[in-house]
C-alpha positions as CSV (number, residue, x, y, z in Angstrom):
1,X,58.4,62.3,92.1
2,X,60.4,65.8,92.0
3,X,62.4,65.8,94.9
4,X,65.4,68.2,94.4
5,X,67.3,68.3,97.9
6,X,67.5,64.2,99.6
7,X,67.9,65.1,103.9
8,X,69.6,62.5,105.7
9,X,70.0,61.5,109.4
10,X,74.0,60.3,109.6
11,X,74.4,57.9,112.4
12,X,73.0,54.6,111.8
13,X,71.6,56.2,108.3
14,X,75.1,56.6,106.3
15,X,77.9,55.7,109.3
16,X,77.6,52.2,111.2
17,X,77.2,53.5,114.5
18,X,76.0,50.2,115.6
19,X,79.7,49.0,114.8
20,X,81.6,51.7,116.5
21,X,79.4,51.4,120.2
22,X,80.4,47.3,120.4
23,X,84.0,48.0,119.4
24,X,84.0,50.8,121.7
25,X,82.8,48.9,124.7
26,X,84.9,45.9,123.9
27,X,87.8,48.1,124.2
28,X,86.1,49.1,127.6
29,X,85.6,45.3,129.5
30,X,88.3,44.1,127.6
31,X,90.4,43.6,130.9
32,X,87.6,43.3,133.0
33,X,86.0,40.3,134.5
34,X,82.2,40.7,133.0
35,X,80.7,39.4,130.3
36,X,78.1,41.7,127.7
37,X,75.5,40.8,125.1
38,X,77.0,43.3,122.9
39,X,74.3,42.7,120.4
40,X,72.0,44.5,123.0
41,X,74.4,47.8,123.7
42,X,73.5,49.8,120.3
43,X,69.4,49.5,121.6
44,X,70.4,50.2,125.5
45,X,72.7,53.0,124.0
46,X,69.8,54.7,122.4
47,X,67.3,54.5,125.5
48,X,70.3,56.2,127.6
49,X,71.1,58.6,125.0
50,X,67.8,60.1,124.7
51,X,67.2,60.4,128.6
52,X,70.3,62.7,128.8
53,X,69.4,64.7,125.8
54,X,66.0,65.2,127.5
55,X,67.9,66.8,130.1
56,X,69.1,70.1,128.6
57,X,71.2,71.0,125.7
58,X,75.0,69.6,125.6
59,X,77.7,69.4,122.8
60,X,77.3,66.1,121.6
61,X,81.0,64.9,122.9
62,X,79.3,66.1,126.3
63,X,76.3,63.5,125.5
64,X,78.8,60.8,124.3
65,X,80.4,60.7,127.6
66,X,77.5,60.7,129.8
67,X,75.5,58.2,127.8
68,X,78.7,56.0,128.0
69,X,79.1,55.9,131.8
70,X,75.4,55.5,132.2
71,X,75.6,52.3,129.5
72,X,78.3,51.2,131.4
73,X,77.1,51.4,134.6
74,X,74.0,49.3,133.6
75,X,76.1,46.7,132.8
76,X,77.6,47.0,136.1
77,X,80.9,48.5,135.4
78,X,82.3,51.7,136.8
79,X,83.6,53.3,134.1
80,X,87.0,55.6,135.0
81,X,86.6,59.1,133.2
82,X,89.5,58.4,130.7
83,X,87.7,55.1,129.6
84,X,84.2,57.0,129.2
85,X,86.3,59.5,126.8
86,X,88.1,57.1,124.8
87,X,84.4,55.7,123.8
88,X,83.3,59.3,123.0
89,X,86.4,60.4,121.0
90,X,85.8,56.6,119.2
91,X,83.1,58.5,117.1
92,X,85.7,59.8,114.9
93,X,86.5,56.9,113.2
94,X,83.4,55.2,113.4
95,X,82.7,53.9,109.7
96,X,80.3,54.4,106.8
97,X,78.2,51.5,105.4
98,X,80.0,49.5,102.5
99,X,77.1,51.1,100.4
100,X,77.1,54.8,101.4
101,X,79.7,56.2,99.2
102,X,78.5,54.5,96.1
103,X,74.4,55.0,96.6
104,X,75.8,58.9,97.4
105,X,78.0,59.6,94.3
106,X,74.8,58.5,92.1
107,X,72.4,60.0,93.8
108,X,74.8,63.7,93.8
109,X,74.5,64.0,90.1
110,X,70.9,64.5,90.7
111,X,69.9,65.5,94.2
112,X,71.4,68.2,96.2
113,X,72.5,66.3,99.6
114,X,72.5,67.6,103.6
115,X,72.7,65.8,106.9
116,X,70.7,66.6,109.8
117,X,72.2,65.4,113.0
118,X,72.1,65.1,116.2
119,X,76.2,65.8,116.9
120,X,78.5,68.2,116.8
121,X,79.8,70.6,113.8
122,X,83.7,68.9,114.1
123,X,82.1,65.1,114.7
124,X,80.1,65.4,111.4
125,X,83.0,66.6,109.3
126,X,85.4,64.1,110.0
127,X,82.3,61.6,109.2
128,X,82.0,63.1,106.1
129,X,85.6,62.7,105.2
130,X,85.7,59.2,105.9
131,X,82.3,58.7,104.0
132,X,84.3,60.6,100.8
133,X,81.2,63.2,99.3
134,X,80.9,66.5,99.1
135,X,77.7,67.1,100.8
136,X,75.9,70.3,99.8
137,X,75.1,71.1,103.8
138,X,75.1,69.8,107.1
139,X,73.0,71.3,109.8
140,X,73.8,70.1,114.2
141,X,72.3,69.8,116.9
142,X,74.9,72.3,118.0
143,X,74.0,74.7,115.3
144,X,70.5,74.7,115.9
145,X,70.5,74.2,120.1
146,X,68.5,71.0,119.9
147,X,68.5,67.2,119.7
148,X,66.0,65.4,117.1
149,X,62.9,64.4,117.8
150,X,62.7,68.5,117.8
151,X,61.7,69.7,114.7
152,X,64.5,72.5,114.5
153,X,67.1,70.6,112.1
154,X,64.2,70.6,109.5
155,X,62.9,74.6,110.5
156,X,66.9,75.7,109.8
157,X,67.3,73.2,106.6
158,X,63.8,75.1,105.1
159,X,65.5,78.8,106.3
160,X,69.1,77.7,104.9
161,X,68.2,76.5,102.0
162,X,64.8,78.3,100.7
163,X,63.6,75.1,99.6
164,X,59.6,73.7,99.7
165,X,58.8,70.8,102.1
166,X,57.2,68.9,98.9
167,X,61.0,69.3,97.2
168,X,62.4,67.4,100.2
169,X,62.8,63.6,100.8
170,X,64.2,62.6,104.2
171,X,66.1,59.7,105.2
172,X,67.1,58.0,107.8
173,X,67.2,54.8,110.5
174,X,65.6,55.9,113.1
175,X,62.0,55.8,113.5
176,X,61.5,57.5,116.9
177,X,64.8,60.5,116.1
178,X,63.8,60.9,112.6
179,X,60.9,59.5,110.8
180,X,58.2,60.3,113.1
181,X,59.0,64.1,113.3
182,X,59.3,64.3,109.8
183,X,56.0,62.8,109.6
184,X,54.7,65.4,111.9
185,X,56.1,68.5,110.0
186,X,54.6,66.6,106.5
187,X,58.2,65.8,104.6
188,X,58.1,62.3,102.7
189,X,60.4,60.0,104.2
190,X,62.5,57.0,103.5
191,X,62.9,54.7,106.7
192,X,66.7,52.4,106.4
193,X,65.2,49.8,108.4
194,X,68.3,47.8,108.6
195,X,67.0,45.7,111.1
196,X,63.2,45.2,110.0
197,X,62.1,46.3,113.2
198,X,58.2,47.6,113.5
199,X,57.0,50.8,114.0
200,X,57.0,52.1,118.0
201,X,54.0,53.5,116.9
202,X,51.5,54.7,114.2
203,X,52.9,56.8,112.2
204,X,54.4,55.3,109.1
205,X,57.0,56.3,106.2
206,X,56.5,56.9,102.9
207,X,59.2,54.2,101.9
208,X,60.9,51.4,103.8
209,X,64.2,49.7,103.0
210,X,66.9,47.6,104.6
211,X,69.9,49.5,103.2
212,X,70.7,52.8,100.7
213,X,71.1,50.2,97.7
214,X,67.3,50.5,96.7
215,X,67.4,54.4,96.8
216,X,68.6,54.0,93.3
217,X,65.8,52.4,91.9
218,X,63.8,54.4,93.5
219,X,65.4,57.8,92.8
220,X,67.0,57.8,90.0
């Protein structure tokens, strides 16, 4: 296995975005008279996420805001504009799996290492200050006009870079975002299936783990 550049998705993948939705809606309802399965928000997040991006293209702080007043009104609350910003600007301190920093640093003395995300250029930096590695590249959905499942964050990774697809090894937690258009374009991919959830439909990854940690074993 001769990988030389390892792609990740960020979100879910390297930062616990999971984490930073329920502590952002708590700080939401926490003076109002409702009660929430948080442990369903992150999975409702997604489904309202992707509907929005569907729409047309927005900065991701754009997206954040939206998705949050549509999550919120699902759950019957009427969200005031300053409350639906305070869960968007909570991105920037959302933080990294306990494991991300130390799976990175050894996987850096071998790999070269970029992010593909859907978010904005400002969003993913501060990320990647509070995840503490020097990535080698990140490419946006604001760079390349274009939320993932679209292909474009891998066309402009291939362009930047001048690097084969059979060099590259993608990453990532999300099946429907990440895996499956990977799939589609022919990269090999690792699925961080934190959750061991099955497959929303047939295409498969090349690998399948519940954290980073095995990445090691298998990589280096």
């Amino acid at each position: 296995m001769e990988f030389e550049f390892l792609t990740f998705d960020c979100y879910g993948t390297l930062i616990d975005w999971e984490s930073g939705i329920r502590n952002a809606c708590k700080n939401i309802i926490r003076n109002k008279s409702i009660q929430v399965d948080l442990d369903s928000l992150p999975e409702r997040y997604i489904l309202a996420e992707l509907e929005v991006e569907h729409e047309m293209y927005r900065k991701y702080k754009e997206i954040l805001v939206i998705t949050a007043i549509k999550l919120l009104k699902s759950l019957g609350i009427d969200a005031l504009a300053e409350e639906a910003q305070a869960f968007a600007d909570s991105i920037y301190s959302w933080p990294p799996f306990p494991e991300t920093n130390p799976v990175l640093r050894s996987l850096k003395e071998k790999y070269k290492l970029v992010i593909l995300s859907n978010i904005d250029d400002n969003i993913i930096e501060q990320s990647i200050k509070l995840i503490g590695i020097e990535f080698d590249g990140f490419i946006t959905a604001e760079q390349v006009k274009s939320y993932k499942p679209s292909h474009k964050h891998w066309e402009r990774m291939l362009q930047t870079f001048g690097v084969p697809m059979e060099k590259v090894l993608h990453i990532a937690a999300s099946y429907v975002h990440d895996i499956v258009p990977a799939k589609e374009m022919g990269f090999k991919t690792v699925w961080i299936n934190r959750h061991n959830e099955r497959p929303k439909g047939p295409i498969n990854p090349d690998y399948e783990f519940n954290s980073l940690k095995p990445l090691i074993d298998l990589l280096c």
